[in-house]
TIKOLTI-101780 format. One record per residue (C-alpha): x, y, z; residue number from 1; residue in one letter. Coordinates in steps of 0.2 Angstrom, whole numbers, padded with zeros to 4 digits. Last residue first. Example, Ala and Ser with C-alpha at 12.3 -4.5 7.8 and 13.67 -1.06 7.14 Angstrom:
BEGIN
0068,-0005,0036,2,s;
0062,-0022,0039,1,a;
This chain:
BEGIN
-0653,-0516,-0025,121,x;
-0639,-0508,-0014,120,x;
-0637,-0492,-0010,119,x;
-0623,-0493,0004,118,x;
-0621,-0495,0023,117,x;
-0606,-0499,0035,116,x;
-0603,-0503,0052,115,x;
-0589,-0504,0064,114,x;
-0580,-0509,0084,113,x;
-0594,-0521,0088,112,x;
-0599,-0527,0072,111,x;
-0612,-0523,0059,110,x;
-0615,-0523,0040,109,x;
-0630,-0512,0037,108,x;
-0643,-0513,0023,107,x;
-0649,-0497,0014,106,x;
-0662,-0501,-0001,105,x;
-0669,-0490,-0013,104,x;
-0681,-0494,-0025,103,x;
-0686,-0481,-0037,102,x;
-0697,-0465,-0034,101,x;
-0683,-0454,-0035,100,x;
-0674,-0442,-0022,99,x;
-0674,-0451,-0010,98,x;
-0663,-0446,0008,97,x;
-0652,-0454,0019,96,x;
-0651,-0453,0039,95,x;
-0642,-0468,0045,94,x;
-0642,-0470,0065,93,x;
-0632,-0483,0072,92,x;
-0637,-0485,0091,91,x;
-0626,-0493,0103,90,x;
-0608,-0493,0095,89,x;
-0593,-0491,0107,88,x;
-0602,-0498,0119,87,x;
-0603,-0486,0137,86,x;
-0600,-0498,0146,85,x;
-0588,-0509,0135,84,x;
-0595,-0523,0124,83,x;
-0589,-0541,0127,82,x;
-0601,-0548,0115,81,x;
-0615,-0562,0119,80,x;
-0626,-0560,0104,79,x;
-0638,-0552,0115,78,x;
-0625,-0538,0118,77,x;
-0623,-0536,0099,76,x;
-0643,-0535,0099,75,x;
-0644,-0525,0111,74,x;
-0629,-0513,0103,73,x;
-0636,-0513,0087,72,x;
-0652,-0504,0089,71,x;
-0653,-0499,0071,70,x;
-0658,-0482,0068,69,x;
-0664,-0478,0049,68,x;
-0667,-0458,0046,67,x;
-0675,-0453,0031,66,x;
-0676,-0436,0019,65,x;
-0687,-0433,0004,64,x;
-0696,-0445,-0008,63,x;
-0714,-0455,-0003,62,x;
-0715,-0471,0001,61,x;
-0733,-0474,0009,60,x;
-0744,-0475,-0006,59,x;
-0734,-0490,-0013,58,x;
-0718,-0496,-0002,57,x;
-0713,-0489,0015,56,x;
-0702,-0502,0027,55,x;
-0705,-0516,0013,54,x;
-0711,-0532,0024,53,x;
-0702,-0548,0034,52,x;
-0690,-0536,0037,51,x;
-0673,-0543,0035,50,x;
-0658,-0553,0044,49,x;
-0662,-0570,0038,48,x;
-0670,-0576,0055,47,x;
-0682,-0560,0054,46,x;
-0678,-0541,0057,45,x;
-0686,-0532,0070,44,x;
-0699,-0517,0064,43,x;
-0701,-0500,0072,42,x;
-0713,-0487,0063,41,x;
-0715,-0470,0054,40,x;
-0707,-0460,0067,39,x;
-0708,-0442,0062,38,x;
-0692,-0430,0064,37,x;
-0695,-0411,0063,36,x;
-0680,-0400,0060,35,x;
-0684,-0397,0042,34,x;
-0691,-0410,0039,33,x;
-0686,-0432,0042,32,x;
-0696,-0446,0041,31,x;
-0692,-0460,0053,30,x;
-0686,-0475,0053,29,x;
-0684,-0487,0068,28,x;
-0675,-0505,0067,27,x;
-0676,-0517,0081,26,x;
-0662,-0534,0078,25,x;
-0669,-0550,0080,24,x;
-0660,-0557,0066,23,x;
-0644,-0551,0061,22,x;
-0639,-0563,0047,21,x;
-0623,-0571,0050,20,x;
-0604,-0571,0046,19,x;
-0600,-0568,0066,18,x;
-0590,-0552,0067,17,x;
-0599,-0545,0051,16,x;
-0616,-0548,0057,15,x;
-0627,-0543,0045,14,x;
-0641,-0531,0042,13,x;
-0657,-0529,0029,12,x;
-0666,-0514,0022,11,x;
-0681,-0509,0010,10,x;
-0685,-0494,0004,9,x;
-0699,-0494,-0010,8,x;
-0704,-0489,-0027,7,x;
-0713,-0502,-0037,6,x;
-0730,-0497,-0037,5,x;
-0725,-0477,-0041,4,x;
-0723,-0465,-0024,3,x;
-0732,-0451,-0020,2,x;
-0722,-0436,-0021,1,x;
């Protein structure tokens, strides 16, 4: 499916362990069948911890299955944290899917040792 003017994914991150935005953080999605995985593009979030665009939004979203990877460990070690070799978290990947042609939105909360993610609005 093709999607609808106002269907689009967006996403943001935050830095749990500081209380901030994460900006300068690379995020890659990628469109997910079957076994194949297709990168779409790779964006870095601005000063507030977003993409300065929608990741897919008008002809380009399309429903199906999706895979976000954050690169959170470079930014956690340009941040100046103590991680470990190997990092306990380096790349987060968040494979989701869409089933509707709505908005969907999948931000990260980050830290070190843990992350989360939701649906949010």
């Amino acid at each position: 499916m093709t999607g609808s003017s106002s269907a689009k994914l967006t996403t943001h991150v935050l830095d749990t362990a500081s209380g901030l935005p994460a900006a300068g953080l690379e995020i890659t999605l990628y469109r997910l069948t079957g076994d194949a995985r297709e990168k779409l593009k790779t964006v870095v979030t601005n000063d507030d911890g977003r993409c300065d665009a929608p990741l897919l939004a008008g002809a380009d979203f399309a429903t199906g299955q999706y895979e976000l990877v954050f690169a959170a460990g470079d930014y956690l070690r340009r941040m100046g944290a103590a991680l470990p070799e190997p990092a306990f978290l380096d790349v987060v990947p968040i494979r989701f899917g869409m089933a509707e042609e709505k908005h969907y939105h999948v931000p990260l909360l980050i830290s070190p040792y843990g992350y989360s993610t939701y649906r949010g609005s």
